[in-house]
VMD Tcl script that draws the C-alpha trace (Angstrom):
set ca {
  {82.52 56.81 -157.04}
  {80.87 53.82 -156.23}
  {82.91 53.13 -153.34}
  {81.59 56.91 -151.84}
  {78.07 56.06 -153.05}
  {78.34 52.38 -150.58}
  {79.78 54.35 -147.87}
  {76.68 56.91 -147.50}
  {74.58 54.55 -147.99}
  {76.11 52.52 -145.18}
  {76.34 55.37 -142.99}
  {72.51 55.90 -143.75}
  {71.62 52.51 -142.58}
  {73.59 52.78 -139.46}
  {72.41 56.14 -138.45}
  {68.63 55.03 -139.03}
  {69.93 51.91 -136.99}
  {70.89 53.69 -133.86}
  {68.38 56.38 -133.78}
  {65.39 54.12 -134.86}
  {66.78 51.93 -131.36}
  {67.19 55.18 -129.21}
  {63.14 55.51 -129.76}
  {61.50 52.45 -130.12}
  {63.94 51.34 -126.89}
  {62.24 53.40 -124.37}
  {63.99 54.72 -121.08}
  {65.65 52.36 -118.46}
  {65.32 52.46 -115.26}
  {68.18 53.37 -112.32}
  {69.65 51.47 -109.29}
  {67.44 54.62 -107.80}
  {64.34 53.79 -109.49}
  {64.49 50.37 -108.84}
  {65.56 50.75 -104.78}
  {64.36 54.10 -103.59}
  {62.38 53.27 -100.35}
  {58.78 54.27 -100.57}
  {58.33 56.99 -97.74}
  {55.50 56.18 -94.33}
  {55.15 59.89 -93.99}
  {54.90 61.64 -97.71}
  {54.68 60.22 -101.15}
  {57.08 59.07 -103.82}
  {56.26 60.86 -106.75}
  {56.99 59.40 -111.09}
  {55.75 60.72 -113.78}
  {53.50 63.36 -113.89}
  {52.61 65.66 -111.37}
  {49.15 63.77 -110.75}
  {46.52 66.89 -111.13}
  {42.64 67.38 -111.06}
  {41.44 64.57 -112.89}
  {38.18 63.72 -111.50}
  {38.86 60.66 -108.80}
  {36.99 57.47 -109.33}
  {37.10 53.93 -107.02}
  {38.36 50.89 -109.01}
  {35.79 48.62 -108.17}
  {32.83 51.41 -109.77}
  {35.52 51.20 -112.86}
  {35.70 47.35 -112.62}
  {31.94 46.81 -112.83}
  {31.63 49.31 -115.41}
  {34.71 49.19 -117.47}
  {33.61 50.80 -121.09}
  {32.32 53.76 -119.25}
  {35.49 55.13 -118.36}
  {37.81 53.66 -121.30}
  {39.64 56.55 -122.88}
  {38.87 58.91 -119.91}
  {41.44 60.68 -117.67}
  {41.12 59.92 -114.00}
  {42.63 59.66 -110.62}
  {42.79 55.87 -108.91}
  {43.92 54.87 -105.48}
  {44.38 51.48 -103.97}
  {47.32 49.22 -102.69}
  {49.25 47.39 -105.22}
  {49.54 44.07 -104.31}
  {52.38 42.97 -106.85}
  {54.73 44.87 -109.16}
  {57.21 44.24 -111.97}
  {60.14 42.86 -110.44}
  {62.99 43.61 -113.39}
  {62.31 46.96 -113.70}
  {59.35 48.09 -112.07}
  {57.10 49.18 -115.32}
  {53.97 47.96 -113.86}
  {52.14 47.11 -111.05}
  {48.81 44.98 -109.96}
  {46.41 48.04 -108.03}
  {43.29 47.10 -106.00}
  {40.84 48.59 -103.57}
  {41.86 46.26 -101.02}
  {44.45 43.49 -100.07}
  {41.94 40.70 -101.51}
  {39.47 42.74 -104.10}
  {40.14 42.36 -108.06}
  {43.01 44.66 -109.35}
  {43.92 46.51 -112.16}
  {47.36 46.43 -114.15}
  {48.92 49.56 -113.96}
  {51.94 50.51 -117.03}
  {53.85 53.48 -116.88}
  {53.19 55.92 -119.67}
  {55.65 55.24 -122.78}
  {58.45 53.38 -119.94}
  {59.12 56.30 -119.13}
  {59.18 55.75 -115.24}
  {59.78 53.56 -113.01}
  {58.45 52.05 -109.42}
  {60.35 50.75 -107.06}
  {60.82 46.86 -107.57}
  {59.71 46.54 -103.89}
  {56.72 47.99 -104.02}
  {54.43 45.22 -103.09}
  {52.21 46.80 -100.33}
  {52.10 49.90 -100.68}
  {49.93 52.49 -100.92}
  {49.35 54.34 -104.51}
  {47.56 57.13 -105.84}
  {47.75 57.69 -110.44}
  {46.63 59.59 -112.92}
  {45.77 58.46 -116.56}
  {43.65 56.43 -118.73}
  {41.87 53.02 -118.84}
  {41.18 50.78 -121.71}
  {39.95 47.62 -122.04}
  {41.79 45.87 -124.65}
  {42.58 41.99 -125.52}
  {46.01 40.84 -124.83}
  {47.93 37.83 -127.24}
  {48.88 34.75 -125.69}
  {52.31 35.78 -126.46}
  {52.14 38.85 -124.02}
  {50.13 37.28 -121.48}
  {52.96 34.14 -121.45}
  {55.37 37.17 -121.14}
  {53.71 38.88 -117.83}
  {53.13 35.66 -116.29}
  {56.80 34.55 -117.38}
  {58.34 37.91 -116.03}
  {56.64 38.02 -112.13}
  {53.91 35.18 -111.99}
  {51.29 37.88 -113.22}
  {48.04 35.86 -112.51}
  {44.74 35.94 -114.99}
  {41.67 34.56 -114.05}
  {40.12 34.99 -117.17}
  {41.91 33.66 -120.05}
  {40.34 32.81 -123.09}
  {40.26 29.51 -125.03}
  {43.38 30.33 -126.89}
  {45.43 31.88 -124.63}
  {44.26 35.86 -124.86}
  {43.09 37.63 -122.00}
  {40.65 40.39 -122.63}
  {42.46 43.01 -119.83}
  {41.04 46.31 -118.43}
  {44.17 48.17 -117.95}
  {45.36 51.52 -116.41}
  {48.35 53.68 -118.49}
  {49.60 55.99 -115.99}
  {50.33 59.11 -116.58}
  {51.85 60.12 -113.09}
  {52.37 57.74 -109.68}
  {52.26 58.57 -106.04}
  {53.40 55.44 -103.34}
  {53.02 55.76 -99.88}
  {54.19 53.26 -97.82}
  {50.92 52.14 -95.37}
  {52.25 51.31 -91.47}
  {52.15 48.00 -90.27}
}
mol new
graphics top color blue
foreach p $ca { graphics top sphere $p radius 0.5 }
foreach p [lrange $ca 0 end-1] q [lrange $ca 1 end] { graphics top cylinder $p $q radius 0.2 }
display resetview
């Protein structure tokens, strides 16, 4: 009996195991997610269909962060540097030179293309401003040379950030 009684009780603690990994893992990205080329001509659509959230520039969000934390709305700019290992996140801005914006993709649950330096992006979703640890900024600047102009005293970076919901890349001509 208390041979049976072990065995559940091991089969319990895998099965929470594997499952409790399945979610908290998150979804990985393809060889197609990481090297589809970015079309000159249409966009590459992830996520979301991106819908009719009202559009807003980043630099009006930039200077005035807190009024559109927690709000739903539509960006564009160029992203001037992405994730390189699996192309969760990029760096968005106005411009080439202007102050960007990191961009996550809702929940990993899609991907850019790792080469997506450059080009041309339209989103959908929500900005916070929030306070990252030294631990996670170490790990962004660790994982592509993620730069941060502004880091605190010990290490934190308070961060206004962009969760999108749905991602549109256009490559720009040259």
């Amino acid at each position: 009996m208390k041979s049976k009684v072990n065995f559940i009780i091991l089969l319990f603690t895998f099965s929470v195991s594997v499952f409790g990994q399945e979610r908290s893992d998150g979804a990985r990205p393809t060889e197609k997610d990481k090297t589809e080329a970015i079309p000159s001509g249409s966009y590459l659509k992830r996520g979301e269909a991106i819908g009719k959230a009202k559009k807003v520039s980043l630099p009006s969000v930039l200077k005035e962060p807190n009024k559109y934390a927690g709000k739903t709305v539509h960006i564009e700019g160029i992203i001037v540097r992405s994730c390189k290992m699996e192309g969760c996140w990029a760096q968005l801005a106005a411009d080439k030179s202007g102050p960007s914006v990191r961009v996550t993709m809702k929940d990993h649950t899609f991907f850019i293309p790792l080469e997506s330096a450059g080009a041309f992006a339209r989103a959908e979703g929500i900005f916070s401003v929030k306070t990252l640890s030294k631990e996670h900024v170490d790990h962004l600047i660790n994982e592509d040379g993620a730069k941060f102009d502004n880091r605190n005293s010990d290490g934190s970076v308070t961060e206004v950030s962009f969760e999108a919901t749905g991602i549109e890349l256009r490559k720009l001509g040259r």
